[in-house]
C-alpha positions as CSV (number, residue, x, y, z in Angstrom):
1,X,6.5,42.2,81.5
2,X,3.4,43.1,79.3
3,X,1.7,40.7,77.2
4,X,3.1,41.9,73.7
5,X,6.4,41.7,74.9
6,X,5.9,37.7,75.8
7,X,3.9,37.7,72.2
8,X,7.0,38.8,70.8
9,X,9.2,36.4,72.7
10,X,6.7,33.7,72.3
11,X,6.6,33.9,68.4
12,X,10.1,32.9,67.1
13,X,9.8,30.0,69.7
14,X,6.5,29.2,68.3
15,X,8.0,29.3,64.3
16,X,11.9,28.1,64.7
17,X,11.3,25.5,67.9
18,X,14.3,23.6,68.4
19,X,13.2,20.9,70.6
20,X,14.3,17.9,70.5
21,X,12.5,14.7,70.6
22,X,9.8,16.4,70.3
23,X,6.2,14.5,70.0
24,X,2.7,15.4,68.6
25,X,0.3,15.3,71.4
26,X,-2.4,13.2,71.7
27,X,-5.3,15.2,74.0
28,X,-8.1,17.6,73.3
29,X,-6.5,19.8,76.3
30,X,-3.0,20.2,74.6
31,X,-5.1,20.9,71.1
32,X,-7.1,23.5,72.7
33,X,-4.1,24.8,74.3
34,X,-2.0,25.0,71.6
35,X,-4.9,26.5,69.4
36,X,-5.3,29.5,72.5
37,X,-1.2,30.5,71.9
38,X,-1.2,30.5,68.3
39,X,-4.3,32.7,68.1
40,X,-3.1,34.9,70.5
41,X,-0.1,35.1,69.0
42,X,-1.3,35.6,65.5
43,X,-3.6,38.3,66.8
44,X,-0.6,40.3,67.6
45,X,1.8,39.0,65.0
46,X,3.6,41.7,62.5
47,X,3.0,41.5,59.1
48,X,6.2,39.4,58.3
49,X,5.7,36.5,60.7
50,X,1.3,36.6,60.4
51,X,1.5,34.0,57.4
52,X,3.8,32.0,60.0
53,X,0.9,32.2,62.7
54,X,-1.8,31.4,61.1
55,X,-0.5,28.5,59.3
56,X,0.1,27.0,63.3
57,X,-3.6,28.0,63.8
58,X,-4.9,26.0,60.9
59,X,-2.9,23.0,62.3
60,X,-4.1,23.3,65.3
61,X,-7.6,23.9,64.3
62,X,-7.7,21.2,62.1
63,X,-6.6,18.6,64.7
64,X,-9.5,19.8,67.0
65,X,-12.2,19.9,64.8
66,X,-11.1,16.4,63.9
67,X,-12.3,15.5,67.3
68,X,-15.8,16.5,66.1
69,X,-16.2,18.4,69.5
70,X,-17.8,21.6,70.5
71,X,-14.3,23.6,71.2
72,X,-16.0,26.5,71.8
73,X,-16.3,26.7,75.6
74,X,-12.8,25.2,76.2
75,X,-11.1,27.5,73.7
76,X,-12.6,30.5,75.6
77,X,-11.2,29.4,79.0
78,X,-8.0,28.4,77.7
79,X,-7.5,32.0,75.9
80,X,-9.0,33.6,78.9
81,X,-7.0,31.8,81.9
82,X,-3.9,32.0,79.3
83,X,-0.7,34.2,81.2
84,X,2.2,35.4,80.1
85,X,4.2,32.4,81.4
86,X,1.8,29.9,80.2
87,X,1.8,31.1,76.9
88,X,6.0,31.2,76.6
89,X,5.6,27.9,77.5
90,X,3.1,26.9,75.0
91,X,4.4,28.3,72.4
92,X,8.1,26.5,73.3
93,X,6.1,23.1,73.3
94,X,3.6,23.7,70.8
95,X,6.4,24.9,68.4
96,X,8.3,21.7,68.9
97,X,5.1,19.7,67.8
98,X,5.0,21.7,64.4
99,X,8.5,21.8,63.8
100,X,8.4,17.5,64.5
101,X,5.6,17.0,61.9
102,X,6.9,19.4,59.3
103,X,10.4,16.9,59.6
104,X,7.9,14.0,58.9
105,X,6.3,15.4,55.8
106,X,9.6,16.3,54.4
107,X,10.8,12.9,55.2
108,X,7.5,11.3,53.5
109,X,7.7,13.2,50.4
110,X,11.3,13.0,50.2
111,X,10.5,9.0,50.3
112,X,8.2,9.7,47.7
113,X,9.5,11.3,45.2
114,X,12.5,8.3,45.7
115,X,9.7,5.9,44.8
116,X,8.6,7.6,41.6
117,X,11.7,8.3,40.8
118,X,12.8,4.9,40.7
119,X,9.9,4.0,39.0
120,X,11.0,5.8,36.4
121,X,14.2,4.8,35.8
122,X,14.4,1.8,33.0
């Protein structure tokens, strides 16, 4: 299978993950991981699902540089040694992780807005 076909499988798991129970990891190696598959993938996203990509790239970006570490070398290997399967796979668990903390921030500003709400009320 060539790599834009796995790209093109990869992507809709990567945007509509369904995984359940699924939790934000925790280590630089899953970060730079994750960061690898969603550039990849945004590299060779259509127009319609780019937006999609590179809002997983900015997460993903934005929890390694919280780490305050040079990703630089790491990033390279990971996109280099990156194949086909890994990256399905990446994608699948990687997805899972955004689709879990976009259900928290909907459940925080839904709890939110139910606090000011009330606050409100006489």
């Amino acid at each position: 299978m060539n790599r834009i076909a796995v790209i093109a499988a990869a992507l809709p798991a990567l945007v509509f993950s369904q995984v359940a129970g699924a939790q934000v990891a925790t280590d630089e190696a899953s970060d730079i991981e994750c960061l690898a598959a969603t550039l990849i993938i945004s590299q060779n996203a259509g127009a319609m699902t780019e937006a999609q990509a590179m809002t997983s790239v900015m997460y993903f970006i934005g929890k390694v540089t919280a780490r305050q570490i040079d990703y630089t070398q790491p990033l390279e290997t990971a996109m280099r040694n990156m194949t086909n399967i890994n990256l399905q796979e990446a994608a699948t668990r990687c997805g899972a992780e955004l689709e879990f903390v976009g259900d928290d921030m909907q459940r925080r500003g839904a709890e939110i807005q139910a606090a000011e709400e009330a606050e409100t009320r006489p």
